[in-house]
Wavefront OBJ file of the C-alpha trace (Angstrom):
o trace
v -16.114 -37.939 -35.519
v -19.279 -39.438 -36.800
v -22.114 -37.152 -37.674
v -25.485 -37.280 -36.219
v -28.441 -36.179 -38.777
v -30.934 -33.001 -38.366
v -34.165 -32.779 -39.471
v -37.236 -30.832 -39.405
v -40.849 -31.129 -37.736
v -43.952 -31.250 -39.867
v -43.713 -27.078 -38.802
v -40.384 -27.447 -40.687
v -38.655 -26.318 -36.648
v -35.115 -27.256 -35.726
v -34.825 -30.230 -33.688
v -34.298 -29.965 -30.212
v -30.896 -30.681 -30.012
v -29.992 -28.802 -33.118
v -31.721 -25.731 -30.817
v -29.234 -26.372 -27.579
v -26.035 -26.749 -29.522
v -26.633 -23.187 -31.710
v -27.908 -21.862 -28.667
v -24.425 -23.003 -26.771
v -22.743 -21.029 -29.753
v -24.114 -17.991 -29.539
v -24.052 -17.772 -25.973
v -20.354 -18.628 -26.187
v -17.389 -16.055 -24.909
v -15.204 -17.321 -27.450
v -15.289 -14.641 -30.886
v -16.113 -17.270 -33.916
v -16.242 -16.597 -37.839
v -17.077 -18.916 -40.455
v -16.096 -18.066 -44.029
v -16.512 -20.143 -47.369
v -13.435 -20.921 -49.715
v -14.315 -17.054 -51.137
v -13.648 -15.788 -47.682
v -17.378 -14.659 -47.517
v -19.112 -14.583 -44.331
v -21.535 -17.508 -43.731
v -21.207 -16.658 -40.007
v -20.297 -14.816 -36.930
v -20.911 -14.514 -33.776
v -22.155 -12.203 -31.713
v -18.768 -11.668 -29.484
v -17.061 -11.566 -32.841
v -19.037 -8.274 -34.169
v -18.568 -7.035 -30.886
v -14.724 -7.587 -30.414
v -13.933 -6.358 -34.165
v -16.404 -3.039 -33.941
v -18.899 -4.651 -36.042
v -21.729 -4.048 -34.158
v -24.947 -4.354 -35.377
v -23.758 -4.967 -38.950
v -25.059 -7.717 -40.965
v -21.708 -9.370 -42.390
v -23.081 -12.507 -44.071
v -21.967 -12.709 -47.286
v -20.099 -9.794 -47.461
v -16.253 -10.466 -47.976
v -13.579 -10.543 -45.076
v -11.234 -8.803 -47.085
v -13.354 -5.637 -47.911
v -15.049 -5.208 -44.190
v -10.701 -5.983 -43.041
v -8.765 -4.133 -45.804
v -6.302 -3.562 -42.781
v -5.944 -6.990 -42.450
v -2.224 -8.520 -41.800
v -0.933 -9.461 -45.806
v 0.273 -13.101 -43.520
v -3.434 -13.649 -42.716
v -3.897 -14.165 -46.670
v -1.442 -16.701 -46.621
v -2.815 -18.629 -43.189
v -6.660 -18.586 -44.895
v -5.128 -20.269 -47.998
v -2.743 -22.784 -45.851
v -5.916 -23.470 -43.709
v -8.513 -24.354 -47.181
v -5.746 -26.449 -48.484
v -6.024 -28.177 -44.955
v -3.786 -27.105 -42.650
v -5.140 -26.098 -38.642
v -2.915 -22.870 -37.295
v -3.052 -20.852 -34.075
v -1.964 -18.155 -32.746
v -0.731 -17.848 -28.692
v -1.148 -13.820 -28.973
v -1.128 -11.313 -32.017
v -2.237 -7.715 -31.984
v -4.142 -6.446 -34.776
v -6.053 -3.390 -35.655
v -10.174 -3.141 -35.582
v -12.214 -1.052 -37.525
v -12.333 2.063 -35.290
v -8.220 1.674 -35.504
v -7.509 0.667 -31.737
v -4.974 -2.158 -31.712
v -6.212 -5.107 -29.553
v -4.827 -8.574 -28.851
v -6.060 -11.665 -30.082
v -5.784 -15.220 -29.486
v -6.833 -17.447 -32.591
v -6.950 -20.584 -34.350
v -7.842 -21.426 -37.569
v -9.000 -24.621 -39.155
v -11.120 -25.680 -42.481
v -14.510 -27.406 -41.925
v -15.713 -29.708 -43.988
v -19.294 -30.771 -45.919
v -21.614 -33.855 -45.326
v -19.226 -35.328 -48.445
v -16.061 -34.530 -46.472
v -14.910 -31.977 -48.577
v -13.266 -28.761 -47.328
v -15.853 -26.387 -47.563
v -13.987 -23.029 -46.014
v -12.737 -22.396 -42.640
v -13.785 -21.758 -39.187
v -11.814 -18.829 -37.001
v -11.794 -18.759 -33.210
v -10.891 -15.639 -32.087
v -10.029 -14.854 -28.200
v -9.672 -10.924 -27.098
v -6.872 -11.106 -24.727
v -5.990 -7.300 -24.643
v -7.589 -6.743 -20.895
v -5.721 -10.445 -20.144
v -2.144 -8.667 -21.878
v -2.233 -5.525 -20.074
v -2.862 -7.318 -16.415
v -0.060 -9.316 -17.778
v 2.307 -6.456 -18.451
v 1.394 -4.624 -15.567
v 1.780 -7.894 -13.252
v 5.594 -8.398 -15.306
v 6.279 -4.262 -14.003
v 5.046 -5.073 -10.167
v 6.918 -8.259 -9.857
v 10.138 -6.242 -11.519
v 9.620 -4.119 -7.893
v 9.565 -6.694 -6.005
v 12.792 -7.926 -3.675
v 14.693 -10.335 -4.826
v 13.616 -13.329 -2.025
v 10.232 -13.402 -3.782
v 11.233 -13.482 -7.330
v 11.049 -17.124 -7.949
v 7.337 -17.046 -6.694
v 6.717 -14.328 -9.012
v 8.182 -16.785 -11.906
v 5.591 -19.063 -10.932
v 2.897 -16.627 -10.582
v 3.316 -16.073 -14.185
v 3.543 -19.366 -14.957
v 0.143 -20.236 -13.523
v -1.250 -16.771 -15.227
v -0.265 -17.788 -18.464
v -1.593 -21.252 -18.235
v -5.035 -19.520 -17.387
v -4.460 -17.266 -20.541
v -4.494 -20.977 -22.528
v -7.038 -22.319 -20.873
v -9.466 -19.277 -21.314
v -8.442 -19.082 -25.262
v -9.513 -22.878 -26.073
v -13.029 -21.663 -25.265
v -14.952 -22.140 -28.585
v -18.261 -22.060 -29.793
v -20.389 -21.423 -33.258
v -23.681 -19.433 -34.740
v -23.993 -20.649 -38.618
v -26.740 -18.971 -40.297
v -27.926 -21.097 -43.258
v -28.613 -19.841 -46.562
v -30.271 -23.230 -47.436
v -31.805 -24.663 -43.932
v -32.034 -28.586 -44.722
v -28.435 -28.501 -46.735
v -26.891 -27.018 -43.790
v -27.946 -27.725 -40.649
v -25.720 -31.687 -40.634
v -22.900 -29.579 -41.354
v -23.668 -27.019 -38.147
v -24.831 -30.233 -36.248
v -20.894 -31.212 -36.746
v -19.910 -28.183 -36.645
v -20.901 -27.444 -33.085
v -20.365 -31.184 -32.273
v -17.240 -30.649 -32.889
v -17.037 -27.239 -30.605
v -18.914 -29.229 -27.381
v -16.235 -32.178 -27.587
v -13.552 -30.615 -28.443
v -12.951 -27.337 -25.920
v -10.673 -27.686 -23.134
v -13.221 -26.744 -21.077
v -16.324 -28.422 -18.717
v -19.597 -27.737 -20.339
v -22.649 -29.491 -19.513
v -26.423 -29.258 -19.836
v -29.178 -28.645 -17.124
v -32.657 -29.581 -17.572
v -35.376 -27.480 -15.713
v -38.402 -29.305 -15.192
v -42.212 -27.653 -14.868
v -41.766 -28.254 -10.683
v -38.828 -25.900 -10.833
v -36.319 -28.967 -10.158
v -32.834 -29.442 -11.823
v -31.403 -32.629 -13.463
v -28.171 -32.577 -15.579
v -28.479 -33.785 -18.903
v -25.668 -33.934 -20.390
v -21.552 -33.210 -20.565
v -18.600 -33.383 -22.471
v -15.410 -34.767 -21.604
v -13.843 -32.531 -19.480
v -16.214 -32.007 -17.407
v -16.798 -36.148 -16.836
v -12.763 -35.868 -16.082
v -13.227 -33.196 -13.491
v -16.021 -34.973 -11.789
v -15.028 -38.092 -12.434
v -18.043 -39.614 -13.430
v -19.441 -40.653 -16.731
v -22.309 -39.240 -18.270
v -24.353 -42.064 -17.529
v -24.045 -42.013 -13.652
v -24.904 -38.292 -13.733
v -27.204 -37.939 -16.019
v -31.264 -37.089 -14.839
v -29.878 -36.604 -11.193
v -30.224 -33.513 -9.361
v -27.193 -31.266 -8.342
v -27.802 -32.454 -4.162
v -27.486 -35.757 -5.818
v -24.097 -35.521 -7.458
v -22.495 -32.783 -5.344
v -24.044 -33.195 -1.513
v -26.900 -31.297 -0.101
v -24.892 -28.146 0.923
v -23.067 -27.695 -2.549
v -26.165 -28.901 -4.086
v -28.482 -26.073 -2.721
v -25.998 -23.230 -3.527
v -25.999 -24.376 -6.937
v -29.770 -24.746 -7.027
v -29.880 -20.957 -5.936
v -27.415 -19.580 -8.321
v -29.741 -21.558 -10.963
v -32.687 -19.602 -10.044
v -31.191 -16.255 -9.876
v -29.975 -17.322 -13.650
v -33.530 -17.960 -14.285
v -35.345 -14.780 -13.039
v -33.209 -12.652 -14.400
v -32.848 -14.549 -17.978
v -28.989 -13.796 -18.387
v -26.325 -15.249 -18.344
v -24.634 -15.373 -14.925
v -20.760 -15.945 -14.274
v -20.206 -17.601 -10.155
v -17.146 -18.897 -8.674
v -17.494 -21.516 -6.892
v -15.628 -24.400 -4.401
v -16.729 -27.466 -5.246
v -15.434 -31.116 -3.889
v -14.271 -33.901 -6.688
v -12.813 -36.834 -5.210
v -12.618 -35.219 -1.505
v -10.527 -32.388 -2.873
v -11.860 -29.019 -3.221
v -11.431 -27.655 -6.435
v -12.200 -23.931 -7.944
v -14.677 -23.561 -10.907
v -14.979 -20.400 -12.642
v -19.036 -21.392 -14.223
v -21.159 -19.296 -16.864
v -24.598 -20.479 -16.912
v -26.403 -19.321 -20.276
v -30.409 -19.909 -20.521
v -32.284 -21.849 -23.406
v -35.771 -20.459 -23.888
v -38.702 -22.883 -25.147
v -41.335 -21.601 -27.477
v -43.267 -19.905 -24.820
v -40.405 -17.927 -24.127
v -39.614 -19.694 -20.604
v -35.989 -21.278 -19.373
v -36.264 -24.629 -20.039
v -32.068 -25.956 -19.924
v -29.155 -24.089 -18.914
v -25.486 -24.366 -20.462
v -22.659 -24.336 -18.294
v -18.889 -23.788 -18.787
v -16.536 -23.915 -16.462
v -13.079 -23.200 -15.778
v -10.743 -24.753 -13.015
v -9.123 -21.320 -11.065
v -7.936 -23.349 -8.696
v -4.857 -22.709 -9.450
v -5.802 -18.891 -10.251
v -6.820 -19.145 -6.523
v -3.909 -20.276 -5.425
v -2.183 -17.710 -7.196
v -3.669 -14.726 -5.629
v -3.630 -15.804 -2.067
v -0.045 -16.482 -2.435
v 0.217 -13.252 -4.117
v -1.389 -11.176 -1.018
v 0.539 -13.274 1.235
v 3.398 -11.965 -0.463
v 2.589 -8.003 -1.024
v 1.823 -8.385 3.124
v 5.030 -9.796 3.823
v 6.593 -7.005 1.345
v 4.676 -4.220 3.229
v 5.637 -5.320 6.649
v 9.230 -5.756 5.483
v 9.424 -2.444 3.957
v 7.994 -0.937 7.117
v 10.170 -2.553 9.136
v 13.630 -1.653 7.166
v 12.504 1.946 6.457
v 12.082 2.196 10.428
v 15.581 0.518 10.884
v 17.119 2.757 7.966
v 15.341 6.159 9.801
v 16.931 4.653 13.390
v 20.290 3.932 12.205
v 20.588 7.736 10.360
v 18.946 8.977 13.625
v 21.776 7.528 15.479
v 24.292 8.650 13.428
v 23.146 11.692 13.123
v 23.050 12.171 17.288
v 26.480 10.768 17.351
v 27.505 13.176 15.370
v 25.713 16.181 16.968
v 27.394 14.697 20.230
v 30.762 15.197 18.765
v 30.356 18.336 16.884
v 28.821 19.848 20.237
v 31.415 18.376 22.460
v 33.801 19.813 20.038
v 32.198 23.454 20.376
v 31.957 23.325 23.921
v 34.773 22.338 24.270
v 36.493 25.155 22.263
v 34.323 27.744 23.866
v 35.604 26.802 27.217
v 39.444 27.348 26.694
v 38.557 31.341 25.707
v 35.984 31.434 28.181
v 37.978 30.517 30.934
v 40.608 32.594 29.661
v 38.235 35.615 29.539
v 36.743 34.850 32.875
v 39.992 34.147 34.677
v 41.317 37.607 33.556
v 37.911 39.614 34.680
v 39.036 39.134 37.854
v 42.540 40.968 37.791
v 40.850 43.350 35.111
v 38.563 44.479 38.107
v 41.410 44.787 40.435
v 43.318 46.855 38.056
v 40.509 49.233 36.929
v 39.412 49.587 40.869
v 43.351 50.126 41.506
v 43.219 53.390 38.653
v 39.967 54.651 39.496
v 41.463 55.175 43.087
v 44.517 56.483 41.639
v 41.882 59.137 39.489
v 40.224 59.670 42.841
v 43.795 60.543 44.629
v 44.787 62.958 41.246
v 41.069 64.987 41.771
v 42.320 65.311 45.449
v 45.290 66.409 44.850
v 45.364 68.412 41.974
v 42.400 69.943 41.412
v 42.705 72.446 39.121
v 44.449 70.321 36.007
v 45.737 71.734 33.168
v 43.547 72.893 30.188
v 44.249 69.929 28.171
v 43.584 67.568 30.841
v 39.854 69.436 31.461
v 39.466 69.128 27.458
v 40.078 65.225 27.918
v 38.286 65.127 30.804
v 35.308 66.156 29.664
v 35.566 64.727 26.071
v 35.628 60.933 27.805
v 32.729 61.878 30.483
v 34.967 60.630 33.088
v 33.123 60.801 36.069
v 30.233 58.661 34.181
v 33.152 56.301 33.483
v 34.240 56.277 36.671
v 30.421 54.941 37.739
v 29.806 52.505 34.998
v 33.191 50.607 34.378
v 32.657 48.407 37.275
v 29.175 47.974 36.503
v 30.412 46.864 33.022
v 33.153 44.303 34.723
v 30.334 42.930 36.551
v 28.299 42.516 33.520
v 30.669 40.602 31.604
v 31.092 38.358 34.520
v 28.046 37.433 34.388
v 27.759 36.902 31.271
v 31.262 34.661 30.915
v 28.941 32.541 34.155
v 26.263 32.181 31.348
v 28.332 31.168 29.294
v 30.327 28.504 31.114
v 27.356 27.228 32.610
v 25.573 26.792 28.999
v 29.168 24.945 28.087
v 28.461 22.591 30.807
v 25.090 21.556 29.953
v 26.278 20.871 26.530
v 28.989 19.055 27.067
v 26.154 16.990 29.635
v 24.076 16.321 26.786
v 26.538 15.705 24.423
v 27.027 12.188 25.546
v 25.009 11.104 22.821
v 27.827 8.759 21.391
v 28.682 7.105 24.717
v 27.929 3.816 24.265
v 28.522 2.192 27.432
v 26.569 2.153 30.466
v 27.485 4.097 33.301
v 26.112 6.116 36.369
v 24.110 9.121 35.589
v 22.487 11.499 37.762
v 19.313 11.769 36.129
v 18.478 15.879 37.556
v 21.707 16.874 35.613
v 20.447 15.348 32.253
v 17.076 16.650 32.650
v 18.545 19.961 33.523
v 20.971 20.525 30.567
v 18.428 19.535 28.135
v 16.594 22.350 29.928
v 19.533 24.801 29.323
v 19.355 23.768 25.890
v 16.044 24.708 24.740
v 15.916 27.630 26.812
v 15.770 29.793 23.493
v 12.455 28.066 22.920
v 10.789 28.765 26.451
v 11.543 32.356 26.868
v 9.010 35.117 26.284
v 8.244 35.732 22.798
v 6.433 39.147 21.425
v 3.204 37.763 20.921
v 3.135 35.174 23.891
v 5.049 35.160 27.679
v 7.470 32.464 28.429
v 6.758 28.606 29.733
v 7.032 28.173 33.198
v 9.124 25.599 34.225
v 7.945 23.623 37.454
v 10.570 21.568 38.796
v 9.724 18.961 41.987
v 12.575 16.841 41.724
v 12.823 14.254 44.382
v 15.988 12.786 45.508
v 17.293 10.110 43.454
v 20.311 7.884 43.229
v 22.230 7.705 40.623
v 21.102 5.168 37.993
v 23.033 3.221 35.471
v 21.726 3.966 31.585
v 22.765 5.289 28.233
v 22.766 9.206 29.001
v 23.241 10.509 25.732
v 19.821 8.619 24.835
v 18.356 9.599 27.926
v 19.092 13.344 27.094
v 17.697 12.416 23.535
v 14.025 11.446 25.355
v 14.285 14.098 27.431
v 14.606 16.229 24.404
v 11.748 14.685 22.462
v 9.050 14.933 24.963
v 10.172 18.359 26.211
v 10.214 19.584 22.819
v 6.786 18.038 21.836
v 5.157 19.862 24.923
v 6.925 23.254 23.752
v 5.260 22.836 19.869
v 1.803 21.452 21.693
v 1.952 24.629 23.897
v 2.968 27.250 20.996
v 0.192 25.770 18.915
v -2.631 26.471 21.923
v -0.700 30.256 22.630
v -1.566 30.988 19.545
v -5.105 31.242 19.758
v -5.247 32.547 22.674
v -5.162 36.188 24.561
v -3.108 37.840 27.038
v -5.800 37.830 29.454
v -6.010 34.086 29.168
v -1.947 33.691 29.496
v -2.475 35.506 33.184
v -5.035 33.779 33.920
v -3.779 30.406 32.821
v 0.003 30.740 32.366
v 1.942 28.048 29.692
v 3.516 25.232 32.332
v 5.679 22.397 31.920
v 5.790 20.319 35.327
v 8.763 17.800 35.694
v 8.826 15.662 38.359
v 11.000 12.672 39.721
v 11.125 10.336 42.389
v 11.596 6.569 43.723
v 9.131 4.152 43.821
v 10.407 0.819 44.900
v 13.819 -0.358 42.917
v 12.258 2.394 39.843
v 12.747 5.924 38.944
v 9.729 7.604 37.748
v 10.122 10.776 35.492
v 7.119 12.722 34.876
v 7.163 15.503 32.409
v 3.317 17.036 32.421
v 2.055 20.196 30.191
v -1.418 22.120 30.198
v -1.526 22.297 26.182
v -4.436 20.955 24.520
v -3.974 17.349 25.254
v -4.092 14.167 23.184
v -6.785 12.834 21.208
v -7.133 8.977 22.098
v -7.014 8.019 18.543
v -3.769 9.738 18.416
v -2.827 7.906 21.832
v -2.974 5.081 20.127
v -0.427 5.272 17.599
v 1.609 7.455 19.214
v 4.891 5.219 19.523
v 4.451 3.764 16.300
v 7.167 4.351 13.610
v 6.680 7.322 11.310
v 3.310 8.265 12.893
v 3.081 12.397 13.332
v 0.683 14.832 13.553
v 2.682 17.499 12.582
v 3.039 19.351 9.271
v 5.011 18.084 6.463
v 8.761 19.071 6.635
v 8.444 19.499 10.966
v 8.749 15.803 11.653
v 9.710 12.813 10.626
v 7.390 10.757 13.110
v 10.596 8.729 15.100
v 11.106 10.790 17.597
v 8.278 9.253 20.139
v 9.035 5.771 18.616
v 12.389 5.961 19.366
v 12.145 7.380 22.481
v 9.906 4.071 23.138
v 12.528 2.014 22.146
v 15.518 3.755 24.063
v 13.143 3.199 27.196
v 11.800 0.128 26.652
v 14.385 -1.641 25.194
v 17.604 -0.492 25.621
v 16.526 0.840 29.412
v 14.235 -1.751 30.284
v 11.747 -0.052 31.398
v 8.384 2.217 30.246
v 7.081 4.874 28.561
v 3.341 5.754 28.576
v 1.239 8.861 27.967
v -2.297 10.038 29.819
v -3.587 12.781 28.352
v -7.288 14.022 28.137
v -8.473 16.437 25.409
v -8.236 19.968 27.048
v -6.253 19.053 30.083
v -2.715 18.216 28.840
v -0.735 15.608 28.836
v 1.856 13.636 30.791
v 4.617 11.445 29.840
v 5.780 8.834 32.628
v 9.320 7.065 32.492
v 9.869 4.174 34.628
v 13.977 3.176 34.468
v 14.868 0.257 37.057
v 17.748 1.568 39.085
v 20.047 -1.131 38.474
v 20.384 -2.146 34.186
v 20.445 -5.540 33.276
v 21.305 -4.307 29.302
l 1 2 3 4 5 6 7 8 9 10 11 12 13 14 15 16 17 18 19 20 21 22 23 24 25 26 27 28 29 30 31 32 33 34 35 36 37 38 39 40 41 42 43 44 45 46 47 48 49 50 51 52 53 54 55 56 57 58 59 60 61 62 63 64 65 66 67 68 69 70 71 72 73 74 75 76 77 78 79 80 81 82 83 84 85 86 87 88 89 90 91 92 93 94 95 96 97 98 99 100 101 102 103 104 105 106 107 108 109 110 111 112 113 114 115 116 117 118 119 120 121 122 123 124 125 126 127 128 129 130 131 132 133 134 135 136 137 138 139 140 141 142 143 144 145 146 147 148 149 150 151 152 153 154 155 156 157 158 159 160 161 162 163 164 165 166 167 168 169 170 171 172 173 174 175 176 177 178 179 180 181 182 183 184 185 186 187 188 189 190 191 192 193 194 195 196 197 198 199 200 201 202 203 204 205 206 207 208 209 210 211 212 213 214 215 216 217 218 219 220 221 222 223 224 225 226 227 228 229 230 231 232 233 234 235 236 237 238 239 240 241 242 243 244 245 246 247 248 249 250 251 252 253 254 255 256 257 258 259 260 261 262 263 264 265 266 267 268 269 270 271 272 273 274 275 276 277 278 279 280 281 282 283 284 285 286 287 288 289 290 291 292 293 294 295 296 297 298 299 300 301 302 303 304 305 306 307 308 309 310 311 312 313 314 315 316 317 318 319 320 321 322 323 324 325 326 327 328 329 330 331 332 333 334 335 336 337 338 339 340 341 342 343 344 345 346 347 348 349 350 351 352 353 354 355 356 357 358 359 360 361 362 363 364 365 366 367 368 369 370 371 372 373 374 375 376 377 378 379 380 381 382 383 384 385 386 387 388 389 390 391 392 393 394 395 396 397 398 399 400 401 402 403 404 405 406 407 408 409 410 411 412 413 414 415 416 417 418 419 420 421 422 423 424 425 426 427 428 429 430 431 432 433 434 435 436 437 438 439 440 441 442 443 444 445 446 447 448 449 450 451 452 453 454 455 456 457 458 459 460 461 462 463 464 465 466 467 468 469 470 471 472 473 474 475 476 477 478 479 480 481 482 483 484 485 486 487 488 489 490 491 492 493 494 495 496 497 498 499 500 501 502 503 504 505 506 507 508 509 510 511 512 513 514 515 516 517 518 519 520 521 522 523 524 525 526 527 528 529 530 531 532 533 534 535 536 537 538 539 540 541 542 543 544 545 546 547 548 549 550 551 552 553 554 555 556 557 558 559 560 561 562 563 564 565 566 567 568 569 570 571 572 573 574 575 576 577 578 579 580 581 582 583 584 585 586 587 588 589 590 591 592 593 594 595 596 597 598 599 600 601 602 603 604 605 606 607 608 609
């Protein structure tokens, strides 16, 4: 590349242009070092100190090797590679700074040479990539979680990230400090020639005028490419003028806000090239005249579109993931819900089933057991007639069994255990009801005996307690037909809601007194009848009610107000889905705070499932 010459005012100043291209250095992102062939500092930039824990430190002239001693023993070899002319880089290396933290880098290395074109030492351009390596590494664990349908985006994604990665690390830019101002400054003219045409990335040059109007001066390469234009047909036209009055203006504003607040400002904008809209990541870094006022801007930008791209697809992707996951845990917690009713259907048909054989047996025998003790107490009665006055050891025996209180409370004791062999074949029956849980078919169900045996089995729970009175079940059944559905389901969201009024009740009894349960006694009222070609079920409680934000989410899967380890939050959603789908027919709630809650259940008579 040709040179341009530098020279000084009459107030021995640096030309104007000599000002914007130092000023483009050390405004740069990009770490940069200059050494001689000694590997003495003849310059670095600000993001350099900063990156390698310099600081404040004034490192001109000072040796690389003494400030580094931890420095790689390879880098010795690329420094002398480099000054015999050789240009080296570096996709990623992690090295140590001064405080001892290991960070990342991204470098290249190349010689520069004098106004006689003679290597005069060499130029480092240092990237820290460490925030850039641990996003990647992090990304690399995510997508490793990820199913295997979307792991060919994920390739891609990583792809596009690392393309970014090279894109960001060609960023270059230069601050020489001159020991000798005249001998040096066509070498930093070069220099930072060199940096402006020779990034892989758009920079360009905004004029401010004194009316507080915007005209691009200048730009390098890339960005004529992006925009294609060349510098001529941009050039001293304002940014509504290249990019449209709407684009224009934005830009206009960002430039302002740059200006008031004399920093450098980072935006990312959508701009349109060639009627396609393209994504520009843009740093805008102020030039100050004498008087201390923003007289040019530098930009650099970055194309993102493809960044852009990236991430949308990338949420698009975690959504789909989320909703997937949701929707196979919910399938996974039906499926084991199912088999685990089945299963309860057959263990309990098995019990009752086994209970009934003795029980039968038991209560087929009270019968003659009652005629046989009723046949010897008579025969007692006729021996007292007849022979009063036993024999001694007959009085001893007598009295030693307390006969005559026998005599009174045997047959109370045979009607006991009758009744308690009916409890017991009538708790048989409503188990073996609602132990259809693994019938799979439809068939004709009386609705009163399903609702009843699920009744039977949580009567444990509705029976008076020491610190509360039982739950008064209302019953105002209507007469109904017999409908065709899956009973063993049915039963199931009979269960559910049944059981959710019982924990919904026990939660309000226990804040409350026994004057209150007289007053206002625990109900559950369950009602049925026929409306049209539908059975309505309506099971109603006087508990506390239903919050409407709870309403809301009530049927959805894995949703529960309850305590962790009491619910697993399917039991409503199935029940919606047993109803709804499998029934064809409704389930909905009403329920104010205070004044309980009712679930309705509409079933059509006839299935069509």
């Amino acid at each position: 590349m040709q040179s341009t010459e530098l020279s000084l005012d009459s107030n021995n100043e640096e030309t104007d242009q000599a000002t914007l291209l130092r000023s483009f250095a050390e405004h740069s992102p990009i770490a940069i070092a200059m050494f001689d062939r000694t590997m003495h500092y003849l310059l670095a930039s600000r993001r350099w100190c900063e990156d390698y824990g310099f600081g404040d430190r004034d490192v001109i002239g000072q040796s690389h090797y003494d400030l580094s001693p931890d420095l790689p023993p390879h880098w010795k070899g690329i420094h002398q590679r480099c000054l015999a002319g050789a240009i080296e880089r570096s996709e990623e290396e992690a090295v140590t700074d001064v405080d001892g933290n290991t960070i990342w880098l991204k470098w290249e290395v190349r010689p520069w040479y004098g106004s006689m074109g003679t290597i005069g030492g060499i130029i480092i351009f240092a990237e820290l990539i460490t925030e850039q390596k641990q996003h990647a590494l992090a990304l690399q664990e995510a997508n490793v979680q990820l199913e295997a349908k979307i792991t060919a985006r994920n390739a891609e994604l990583e792809q596009t990230i690392e393309q970014l990665q090279q894109e960001i690390s060609e960023r270059h830019a230069a601050l020489n400090e001159r020991k000798h101002v005249e001998a040096k400054l066509q070498e930093q003219e070069q220099f930072l020639r060199s940096i402006y045409d020779g990034v892989n990335c758009s920079i360009f040059v905004v004029d401010r005028l004194e009316n507080g109007e915007y005209r691009y001066a200048s730009h390098n390469h890339v960005e004529a490419k992006l925009m294609g234009r060349l510098s001529a047909e941009v050039e001293g036209k304002t940014p509504a003028e290249v990019f449209g009055a709407t684009e224009g203006a934005a830009i206009c504003q960002f430039l302002d806000h740059c200006v008031a607040t004399k920093t450098a400002l980072t935006t990312e904008e959508n701009l349109t090239f060639d009627g396609k809209y393209t994504w520009l990541m843009t740093t805008f870094n102020p030039l100050f005249n004498q008087e201390g006022h923003v007289h040019r801007l530098v930009g650099t930008s970055f194309n993102i579109t493809d960044r852009k791209q990236a991430e949308t697809q990338l949420k698009q992707q975690a959504t789909d993931l989320e909703h997937a996951m949701q929707e196979l845990c919910r399938t996974q917690t039906q499926m084991v819900q199912n088999e685990k009713m089945s299963s309860l259907g057959q263990l309990v048909a098995g019990v009752a089933h086994e209970i009934n054989n003795p029980v039968n047996f038991i209560y087929g025998n009270l019968t003659h057991a009652n005629d046989y003790t009723q046949d010897l107490l008579r025969l007692l009665s006729l021996y007292e007639e007849h022979y009063p006055n036993p024999v001694d050891a007959i009085k001893a025996a007598v009295e030693a069994i307390d006969l005559e209180f026998l005599m009174a409370d045997l047959p109370k004791l045979l009607v006991s255990m009758k009744v308690g062999a009916d409890r017991i074949q009538k708790i048989v029956a409503s188990l073996r009801s609602f132990s259809r849980l693994d019938e799979a078919e439809v068939k004709d169900v009386d609705i009163h005996e399903g609702i009843d045996s699920t009744l039977m089995i949580l009567h444990n729970r509705l029976k008076s307690k020491s610190d509360c009175p039982a739950i008064e079940i209302v019953k105002e059944y209507g007469t109904l037909p017999k409908i065709e559905c899956y009973a063993g389901q049915l039963n199931q969201v009979f269960m559910n809601i049944l059981s959710n009024a019982i924990d919904a009740l026990d939660e309000q009894n226990q804040h409350r007194s026994l004057a209150a349960f007289a007053e206002h006694p625990s109900t559950i009222t369950i009602q049925t009848k026929v409306t049209g070609k539908t059975v309505v079920i309506q099971m109603t409680d006087n508990g506390p009610g239903i919050p409407k934000a709870v309403q809301k989410r009530l049927f959805d899967p894995f949703f529960t107000t309850k305590a962790v380890g009491k619910g697993t939050g399917m039991g409503m959603s199935i029940s919606y889905q047993v109803i709804t789908e499998r029934h064809k027919g409704s389930l909905k709630c009403r329920s104010l705070p205070g004044q309980g809650a009712s679930f309705i259940i509409e079933i059509p008579i006839q299935q069509t499932c």
